[in-house]
C-alpha positions as CSV (number, residue, x, y, z in Angstrom):
1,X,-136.8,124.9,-51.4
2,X,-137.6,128.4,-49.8
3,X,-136.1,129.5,-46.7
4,X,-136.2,131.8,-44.5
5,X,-133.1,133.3,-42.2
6,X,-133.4,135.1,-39.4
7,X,-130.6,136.9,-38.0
8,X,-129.4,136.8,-41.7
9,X,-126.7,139.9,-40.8
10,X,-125.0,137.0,-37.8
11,X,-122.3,135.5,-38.3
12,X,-123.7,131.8,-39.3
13,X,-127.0,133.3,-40.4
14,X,-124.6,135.2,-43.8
15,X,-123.1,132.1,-44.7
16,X,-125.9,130.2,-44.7
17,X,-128.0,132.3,-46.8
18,X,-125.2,132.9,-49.4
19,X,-124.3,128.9,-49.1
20,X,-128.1,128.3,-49.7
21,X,-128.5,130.6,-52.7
22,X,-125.3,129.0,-54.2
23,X,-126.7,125.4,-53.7
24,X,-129.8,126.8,-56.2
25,X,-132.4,127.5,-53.1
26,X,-134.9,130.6,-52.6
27,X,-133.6,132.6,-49.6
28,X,-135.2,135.4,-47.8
29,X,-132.8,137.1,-45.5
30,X,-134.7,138.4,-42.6
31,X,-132.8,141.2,-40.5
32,X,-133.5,143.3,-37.7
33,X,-132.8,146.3,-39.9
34,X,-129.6,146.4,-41.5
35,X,-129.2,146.1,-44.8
36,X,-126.6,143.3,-45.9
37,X,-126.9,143.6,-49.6
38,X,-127.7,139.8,-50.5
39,X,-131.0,140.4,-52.3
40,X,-134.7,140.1,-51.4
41,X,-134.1,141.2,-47.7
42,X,-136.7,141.6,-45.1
43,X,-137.0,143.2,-41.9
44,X,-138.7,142.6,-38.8
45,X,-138.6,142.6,-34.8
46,X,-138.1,138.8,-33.9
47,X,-139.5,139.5,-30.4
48,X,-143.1,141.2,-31.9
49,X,-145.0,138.2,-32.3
50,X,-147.5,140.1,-34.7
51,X,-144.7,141.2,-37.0
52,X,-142.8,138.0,-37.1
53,X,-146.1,136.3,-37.8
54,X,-146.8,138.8,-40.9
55,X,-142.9,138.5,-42.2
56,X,-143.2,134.8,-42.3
57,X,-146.8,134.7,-43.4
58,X,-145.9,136.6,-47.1
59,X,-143.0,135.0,-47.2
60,X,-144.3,131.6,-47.5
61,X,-141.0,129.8,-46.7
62,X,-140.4,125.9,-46.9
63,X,-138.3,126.4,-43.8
64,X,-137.4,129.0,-41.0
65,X,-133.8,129.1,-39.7
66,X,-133.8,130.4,-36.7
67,X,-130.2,132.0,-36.1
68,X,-131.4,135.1,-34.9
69,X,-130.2,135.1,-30.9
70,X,-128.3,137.4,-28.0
71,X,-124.7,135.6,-28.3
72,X,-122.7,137.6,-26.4
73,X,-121.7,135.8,-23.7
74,X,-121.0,138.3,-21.3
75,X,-123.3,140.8,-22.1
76,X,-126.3,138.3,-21.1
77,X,-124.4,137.7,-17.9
78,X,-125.0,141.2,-17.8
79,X,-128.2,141.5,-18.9
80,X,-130.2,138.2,-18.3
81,X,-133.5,140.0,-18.7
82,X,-132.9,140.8,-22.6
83,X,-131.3,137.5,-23.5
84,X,-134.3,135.5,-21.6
85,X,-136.6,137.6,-24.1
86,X,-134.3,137.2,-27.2
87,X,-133.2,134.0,-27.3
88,X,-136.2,132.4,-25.4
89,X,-139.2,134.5,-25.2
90,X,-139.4,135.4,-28.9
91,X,-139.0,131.9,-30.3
92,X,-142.9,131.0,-29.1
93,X,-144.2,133.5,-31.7
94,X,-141.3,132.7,-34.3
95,X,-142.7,128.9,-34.0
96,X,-146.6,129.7,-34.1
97,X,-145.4,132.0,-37.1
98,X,-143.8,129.0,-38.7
99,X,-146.8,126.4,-37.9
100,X,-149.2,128.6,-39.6
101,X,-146.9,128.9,-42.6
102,X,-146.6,125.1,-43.3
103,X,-142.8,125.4,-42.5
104,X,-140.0,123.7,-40.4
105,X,-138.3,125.2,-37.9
106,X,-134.5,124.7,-37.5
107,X,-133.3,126.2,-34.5
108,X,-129.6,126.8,-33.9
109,X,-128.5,126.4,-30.4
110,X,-125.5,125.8,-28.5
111,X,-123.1,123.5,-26.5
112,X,-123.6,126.0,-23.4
113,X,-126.8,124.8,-22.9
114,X,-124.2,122.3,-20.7
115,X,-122.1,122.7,-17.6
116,X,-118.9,121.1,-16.8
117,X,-120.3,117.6,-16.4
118,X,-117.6,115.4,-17.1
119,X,-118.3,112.6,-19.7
120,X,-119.2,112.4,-23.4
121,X,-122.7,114.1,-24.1
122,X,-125.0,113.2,-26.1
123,X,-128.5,114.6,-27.0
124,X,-129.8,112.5,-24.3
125,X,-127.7,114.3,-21.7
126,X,-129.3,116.3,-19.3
127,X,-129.1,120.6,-20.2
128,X,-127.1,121.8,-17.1
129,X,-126.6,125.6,-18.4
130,X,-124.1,127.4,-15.7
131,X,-124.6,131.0,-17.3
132,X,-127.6,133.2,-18.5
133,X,-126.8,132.5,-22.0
134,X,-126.6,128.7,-21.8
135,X,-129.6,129.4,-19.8
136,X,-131.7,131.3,-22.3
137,X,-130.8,129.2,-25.3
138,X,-132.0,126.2,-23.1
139,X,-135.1,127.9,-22.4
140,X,-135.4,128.5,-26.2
141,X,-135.1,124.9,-27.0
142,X,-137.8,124.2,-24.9
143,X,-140.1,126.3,-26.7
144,X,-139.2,125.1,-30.2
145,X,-140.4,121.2,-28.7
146,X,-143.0,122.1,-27.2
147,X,-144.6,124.4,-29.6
148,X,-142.9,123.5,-33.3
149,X,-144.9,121.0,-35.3
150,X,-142.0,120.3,-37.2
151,X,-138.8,121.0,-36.0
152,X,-134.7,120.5,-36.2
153,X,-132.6,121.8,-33.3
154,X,-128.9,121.7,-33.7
155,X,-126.6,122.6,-30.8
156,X,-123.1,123.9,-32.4
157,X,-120.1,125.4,-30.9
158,X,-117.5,128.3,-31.4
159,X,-118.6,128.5,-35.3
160,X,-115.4,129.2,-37.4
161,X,-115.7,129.8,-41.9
162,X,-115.9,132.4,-44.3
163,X,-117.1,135.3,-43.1
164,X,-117.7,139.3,-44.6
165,X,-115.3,141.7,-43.4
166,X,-117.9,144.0,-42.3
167,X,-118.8,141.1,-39.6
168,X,-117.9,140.6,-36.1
169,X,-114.9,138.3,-35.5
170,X,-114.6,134.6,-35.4
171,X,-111.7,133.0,-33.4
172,X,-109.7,132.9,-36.7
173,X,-110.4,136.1,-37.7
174,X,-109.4,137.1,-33.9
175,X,-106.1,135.6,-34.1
176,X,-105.1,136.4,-37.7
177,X,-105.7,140.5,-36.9
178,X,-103.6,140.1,-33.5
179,X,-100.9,137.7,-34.6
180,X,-100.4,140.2,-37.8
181,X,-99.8,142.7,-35.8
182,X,-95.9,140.8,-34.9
183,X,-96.4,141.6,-31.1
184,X,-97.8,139.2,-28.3
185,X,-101.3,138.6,-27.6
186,X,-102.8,137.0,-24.6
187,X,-105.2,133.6,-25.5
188,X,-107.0,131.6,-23.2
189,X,-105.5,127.8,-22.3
190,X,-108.4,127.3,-20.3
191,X,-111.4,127.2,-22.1
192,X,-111.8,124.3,-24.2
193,X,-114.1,124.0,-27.4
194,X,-114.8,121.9,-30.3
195,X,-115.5,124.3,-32.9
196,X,-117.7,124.2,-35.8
197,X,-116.7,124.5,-38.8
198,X,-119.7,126.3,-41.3
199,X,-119.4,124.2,-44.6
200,X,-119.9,121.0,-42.0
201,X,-123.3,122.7,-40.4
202,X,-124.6,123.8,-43.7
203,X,-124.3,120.0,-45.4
204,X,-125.6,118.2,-41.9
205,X,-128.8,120.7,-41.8
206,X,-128.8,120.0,-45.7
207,X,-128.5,116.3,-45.2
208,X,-131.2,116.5,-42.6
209,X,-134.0,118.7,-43.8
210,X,-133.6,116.1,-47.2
211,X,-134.0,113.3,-45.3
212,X,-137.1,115.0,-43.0
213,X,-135.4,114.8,-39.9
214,X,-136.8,115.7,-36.5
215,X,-135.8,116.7,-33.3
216,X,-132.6,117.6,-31.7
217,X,-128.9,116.8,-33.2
218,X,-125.6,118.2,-31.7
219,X,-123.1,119.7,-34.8
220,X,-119.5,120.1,-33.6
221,X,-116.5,119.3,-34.5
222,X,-114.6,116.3,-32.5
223,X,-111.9,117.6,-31.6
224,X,-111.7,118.9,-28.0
225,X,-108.8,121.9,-28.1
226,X,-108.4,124.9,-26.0
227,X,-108.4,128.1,-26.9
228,X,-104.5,128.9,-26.8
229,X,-104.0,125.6,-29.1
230,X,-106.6,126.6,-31.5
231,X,-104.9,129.9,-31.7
232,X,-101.6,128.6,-32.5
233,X,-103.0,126.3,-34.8
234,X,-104.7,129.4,-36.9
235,X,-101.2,131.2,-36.5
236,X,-98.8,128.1,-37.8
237,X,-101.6,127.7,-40.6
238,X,-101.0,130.6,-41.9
239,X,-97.5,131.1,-41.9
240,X,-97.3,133.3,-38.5
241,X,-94.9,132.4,-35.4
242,X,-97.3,130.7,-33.3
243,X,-95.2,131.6,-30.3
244,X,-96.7,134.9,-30.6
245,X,-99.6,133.7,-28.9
246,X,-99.2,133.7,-24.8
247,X,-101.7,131.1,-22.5
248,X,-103.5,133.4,-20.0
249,X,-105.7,131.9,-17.4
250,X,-109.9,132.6,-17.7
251,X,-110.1,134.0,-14.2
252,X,-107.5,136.5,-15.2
253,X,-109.7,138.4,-17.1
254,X,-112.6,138.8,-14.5
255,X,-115.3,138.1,-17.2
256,X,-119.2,137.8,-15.8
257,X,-119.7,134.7,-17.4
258,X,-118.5,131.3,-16.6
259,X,-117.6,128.8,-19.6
260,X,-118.8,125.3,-19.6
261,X,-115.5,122.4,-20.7
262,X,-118.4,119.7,-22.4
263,X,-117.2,117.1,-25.2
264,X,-120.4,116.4,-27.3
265,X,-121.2,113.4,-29.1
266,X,-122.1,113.6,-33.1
267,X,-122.9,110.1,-33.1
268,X,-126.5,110.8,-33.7
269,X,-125.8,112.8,-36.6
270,X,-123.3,110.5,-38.4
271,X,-125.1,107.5,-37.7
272,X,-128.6,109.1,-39.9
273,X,-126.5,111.3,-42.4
274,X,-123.2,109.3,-42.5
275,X,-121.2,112.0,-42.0
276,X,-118.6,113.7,-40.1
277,X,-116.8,116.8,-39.4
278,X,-113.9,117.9,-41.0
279,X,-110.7,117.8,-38.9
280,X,-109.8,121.3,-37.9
281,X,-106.3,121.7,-39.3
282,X,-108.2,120.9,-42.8
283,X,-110.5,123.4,-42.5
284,X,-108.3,126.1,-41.4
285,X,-106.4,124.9,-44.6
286,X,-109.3,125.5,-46.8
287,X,-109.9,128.6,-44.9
288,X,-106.5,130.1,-45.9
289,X,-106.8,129.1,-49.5
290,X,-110.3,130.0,-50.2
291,X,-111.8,126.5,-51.3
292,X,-114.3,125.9,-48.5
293,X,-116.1,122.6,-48.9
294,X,-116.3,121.0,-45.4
295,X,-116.9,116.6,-45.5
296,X,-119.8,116.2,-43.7
């Protein structure tokens, strides 16, 4: 197949272009305008309608991934305006842009989309978002089923792999450079996630395009931990006192935005691809010795 990436320099948006090149696919990685050096880049302004239209057109992709978004959690607390028109606003024309070209439309979203409801979610659950980026990525969800012909949404959380050294930090990548350092660093026993782990997303969006899924399908791991655990679970993996790591309270660090505590349901997804996340002690295990394979 042919796909398409946006946001191609992100995080998620790397791995799965160099995971889908590896696994003998065509992949055009679309940036804003960095260069990322994986080959047959393109550039364009996801929020130009006109432009995303044209990059997608000569393209010709099989399939757009959609990882391009405002992730900063904070900084759209600070600035709901741009993450309304970034995560929201420009998926309309990334959608029409896809429609015209023939292709399907995954859309990576979020487990923020959620507030602190209480329960097991599913992707029945009603989006309670209780911060402008939950909010925005909710709003972008919208648009992708009310104006994508053919469509996958897939609602992840705290995404953890490999990742460049050039790129922004993941919470292992976090902890490693603090807990290397042999001094004590404040984590947060408070927030609680249920982290995905890349190889895992890449084989359920593989799994699913292959079987023509539709619709909406939440990718996380299963197992609820907080922040503080998950960083002494990174330290003791690799060989670092995890005492180094200290629990801090969230509202001790006066951040803008609130964090939803959801536990999501994968049963969907296991149930249509058989499947299911890797446990996260293996895949920090795999991390630490290079051979990255995930069991979904």
């Amino acid at each position: 197949m042919r796909y398409l990436v946006t946001g191609a320099s992100g995080f998620v948006g790397h791995y799965l272009c160099s995971r889908l090149a590896s696994a003998g696919h065509a992949v055009i990685p679309a940036t804003h305008s960095r260069k990322i050096g994986l080959g047959g880049e393109i550039q364009f302004d996801i929020c130009n309608a006109n432009s995303a239209r044209k990059a997608i057109s000569d393209s010709a992709p099989d399939a757009v991934i959609h990882c391009a978004a405002m992730t900063d959690v904070d900084e759209c607390e600070r600035q709901p305006a741009l993450a309304e028109k970034i995560n929201a606003s420009a998926v309309e024309g990334i959608c029409e842009a896809a429609n015209s070209s023939g292709a399907k439309l995954v859309f990576l979203s979020t487990s923020f989309v959620f507030g602190s409801q209480g329960g097991i979610l599913d992707e029945e659950s009603r989006p309670l978002p209780i911060n402008a980026y939950g909010t925005s990525k909710f709003h972008g969800e919208s648009c992708v089923a009310e104006h994508s012909k053919d469509f996958l949404i897939l609602r992840i959380d705290q995404p953890f792999g490999p990742r460049a050294e050039w790129q922004k930090q993941d919470m292992v990548a976090w902890t490693l450079s603090r807990a290397r350092q042999g001094r004590e660093f404040n984590v947060v026993s408070d927030w609680f996630n249920q982290p995905t782990y890349l190889p895992d997303l890449f084989m359920a969006m593989d799994s699913l395009i292959g079987k023509k899924q539709r619709g909406l399908f939440h990718c996380t791991g299963q197992e609820r931990i907080s922040r503080f655990e998950w960083a002494r679970l990174i330290a003791k993996t690799y060989g670092i006192p995890p005492v180094l790591a200290k629990p801090v309270s969230a509202s001790s660090l006066n951040l803008p935005a609130l964090r939803p505590d959801v536990r999501l349901s994968c049963a969907k997804l296991a149930k249509i691809t058989g499947l299911s996340p890797t446990p996260i002690g293996r895949a920090l295990a795999e991390l630490k010795s290079g051979n990255q394979g995930g069991s979904l």
